[in-house]
C-alpha positions in Angstrom: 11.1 -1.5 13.7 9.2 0.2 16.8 11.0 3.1 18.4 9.1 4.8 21.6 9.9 7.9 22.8 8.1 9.1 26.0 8.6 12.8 27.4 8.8 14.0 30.6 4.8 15.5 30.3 3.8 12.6 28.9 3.8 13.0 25.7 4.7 10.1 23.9 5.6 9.6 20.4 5.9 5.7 18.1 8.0 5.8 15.3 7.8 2.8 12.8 10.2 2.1 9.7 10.7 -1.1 7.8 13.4 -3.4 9.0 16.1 -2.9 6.1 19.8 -3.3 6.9 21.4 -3.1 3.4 21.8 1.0 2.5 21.4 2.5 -1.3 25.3 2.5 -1.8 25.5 -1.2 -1.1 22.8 -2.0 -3.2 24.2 -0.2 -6.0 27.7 -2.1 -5.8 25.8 -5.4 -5.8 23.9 -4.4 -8.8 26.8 -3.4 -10.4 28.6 -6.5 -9.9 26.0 -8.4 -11.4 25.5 -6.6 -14.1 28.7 -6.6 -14.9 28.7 -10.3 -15.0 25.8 -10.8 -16.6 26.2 -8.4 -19.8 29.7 -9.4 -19.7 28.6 -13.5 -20.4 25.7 -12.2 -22.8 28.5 -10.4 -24.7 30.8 -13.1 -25.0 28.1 -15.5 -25.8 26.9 -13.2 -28.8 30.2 -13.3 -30.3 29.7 -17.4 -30.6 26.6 -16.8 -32.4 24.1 -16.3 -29.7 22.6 -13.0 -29.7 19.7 -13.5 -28.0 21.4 -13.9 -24.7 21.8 -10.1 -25.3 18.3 -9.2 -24.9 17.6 -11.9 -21.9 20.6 -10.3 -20.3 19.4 -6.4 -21.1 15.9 -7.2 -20.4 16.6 -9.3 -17.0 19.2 -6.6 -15.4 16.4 -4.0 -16.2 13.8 -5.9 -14.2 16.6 -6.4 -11.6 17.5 -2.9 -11.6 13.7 -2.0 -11.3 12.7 -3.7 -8.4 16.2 -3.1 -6.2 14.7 0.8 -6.8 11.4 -0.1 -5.7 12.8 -1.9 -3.1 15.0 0.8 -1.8 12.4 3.4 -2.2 10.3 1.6 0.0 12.5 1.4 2.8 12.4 5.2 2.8 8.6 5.2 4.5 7.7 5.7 8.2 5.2 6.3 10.2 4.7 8.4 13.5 1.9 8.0 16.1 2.5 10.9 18.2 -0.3 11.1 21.9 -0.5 14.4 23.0 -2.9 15.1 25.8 -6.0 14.5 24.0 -5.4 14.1 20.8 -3.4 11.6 18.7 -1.5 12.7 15.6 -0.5 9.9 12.8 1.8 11.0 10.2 2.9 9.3 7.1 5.4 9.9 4.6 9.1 8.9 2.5 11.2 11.7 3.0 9.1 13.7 4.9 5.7 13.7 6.1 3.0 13.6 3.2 -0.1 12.5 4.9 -1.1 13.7 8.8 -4.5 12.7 10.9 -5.4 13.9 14.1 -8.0 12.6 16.1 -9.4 12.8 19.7 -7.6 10.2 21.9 -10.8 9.5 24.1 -12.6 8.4 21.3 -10.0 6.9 19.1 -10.7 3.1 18.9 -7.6 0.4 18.5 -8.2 -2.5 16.4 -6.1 -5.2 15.5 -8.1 -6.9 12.9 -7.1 -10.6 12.1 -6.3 -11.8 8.5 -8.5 -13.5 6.5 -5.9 -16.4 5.6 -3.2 -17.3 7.2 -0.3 -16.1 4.3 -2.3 -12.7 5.0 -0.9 -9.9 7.3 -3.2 -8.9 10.6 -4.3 -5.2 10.2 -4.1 -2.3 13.2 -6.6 0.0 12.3 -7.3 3.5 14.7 -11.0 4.1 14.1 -12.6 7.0 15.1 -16.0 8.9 14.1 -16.4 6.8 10.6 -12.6 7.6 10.0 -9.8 4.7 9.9 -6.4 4.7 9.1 -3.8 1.5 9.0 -1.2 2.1 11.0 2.2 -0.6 11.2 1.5 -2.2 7.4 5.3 -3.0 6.9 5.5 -4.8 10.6 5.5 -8.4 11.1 2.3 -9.8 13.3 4.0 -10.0 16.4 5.5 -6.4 16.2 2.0 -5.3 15.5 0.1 -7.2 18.3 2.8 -5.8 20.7 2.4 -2.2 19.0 -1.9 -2.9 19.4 -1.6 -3.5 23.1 0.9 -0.8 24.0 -1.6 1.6 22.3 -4.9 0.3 23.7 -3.5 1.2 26.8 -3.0 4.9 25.9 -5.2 5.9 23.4 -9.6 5.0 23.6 -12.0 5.0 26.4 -10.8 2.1 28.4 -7.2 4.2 28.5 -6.5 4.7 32.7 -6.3 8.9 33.2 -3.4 7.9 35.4 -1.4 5.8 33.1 -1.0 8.9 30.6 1.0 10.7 32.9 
């Protein structure tokens, strides 16, 4: 998701977050209900002699439970591109920001790298003296083209002085 934010001195600022409807609570009530169900069978099932289902059931809600955390945790990260006169700020982070660039906007170069293979993700890459940094990783292609051409036109050399305003 791609959220612009322009000021009245032209200022302008990209926020980027994953695309993730479903909140922590939900997630949690889904995981509850099917482990519920799950250890609930496995129990039943061990009474009539199968035990084993136990541990299949134990160790497959843990794996489950694992990756919805992952998953959730991930949805957590954004990214800020904030173009300020002449320099361009790019901030990382979860919660809050954990990793921020600046670089010169003149000389700050916009690449939109193709994929190697086609099951690959295109990569937008701002370059700028022997320094790149990935911006957009958790955007689908077209967001990122779209996000690769609103920013070559504001950021770089070939950027129009009056366009900034």
């Amino acid at each position: 998701m791609v959220a612009v934010e322009e000021s009245a001195d032209g200022n302008r600022q990209i926020i980027l977050r994953p695309n993730i409807a479903v909140n922590w609570r939900q997630t949690l009530l889904a995981y509850a209900l099917i482990a519920a169900t799950s250890l609930g069978t496995a129990v039943v099932l061990s009474f009539r002699g199968l035990w084993p289902m136990l541990l299949f059931a134990g160790a497959t809600i843990w794996v489950l439970g694992w990756a919805l955390y992952v998953s959730a945790h991930r949805s957590n990260e954004w990214e800020a591109v904030i173009i300020q006169g002449d320099r361009i700020e790019i901030r990382k982070g979860r919660r809050r920001a954990e990793f921020s660039l600046t670089l010169q906007t003149y000389w700050t170069e916009v690449a939109l790298e193709p994929a190697g293979h086609r099951w690959y993700p295109s990569r937008l890459l701002l370059r700028s003296h022997g320094v790149a940094i990935e911006v957009g990783q958790f955007l689908h292609d077209k967001e990122r083209a779209a996000l690769a051409r609103q920013l070559a036109r504001w950021v770089g050399p070939m950027a129009r002085s009056g366009e900034r305003a």
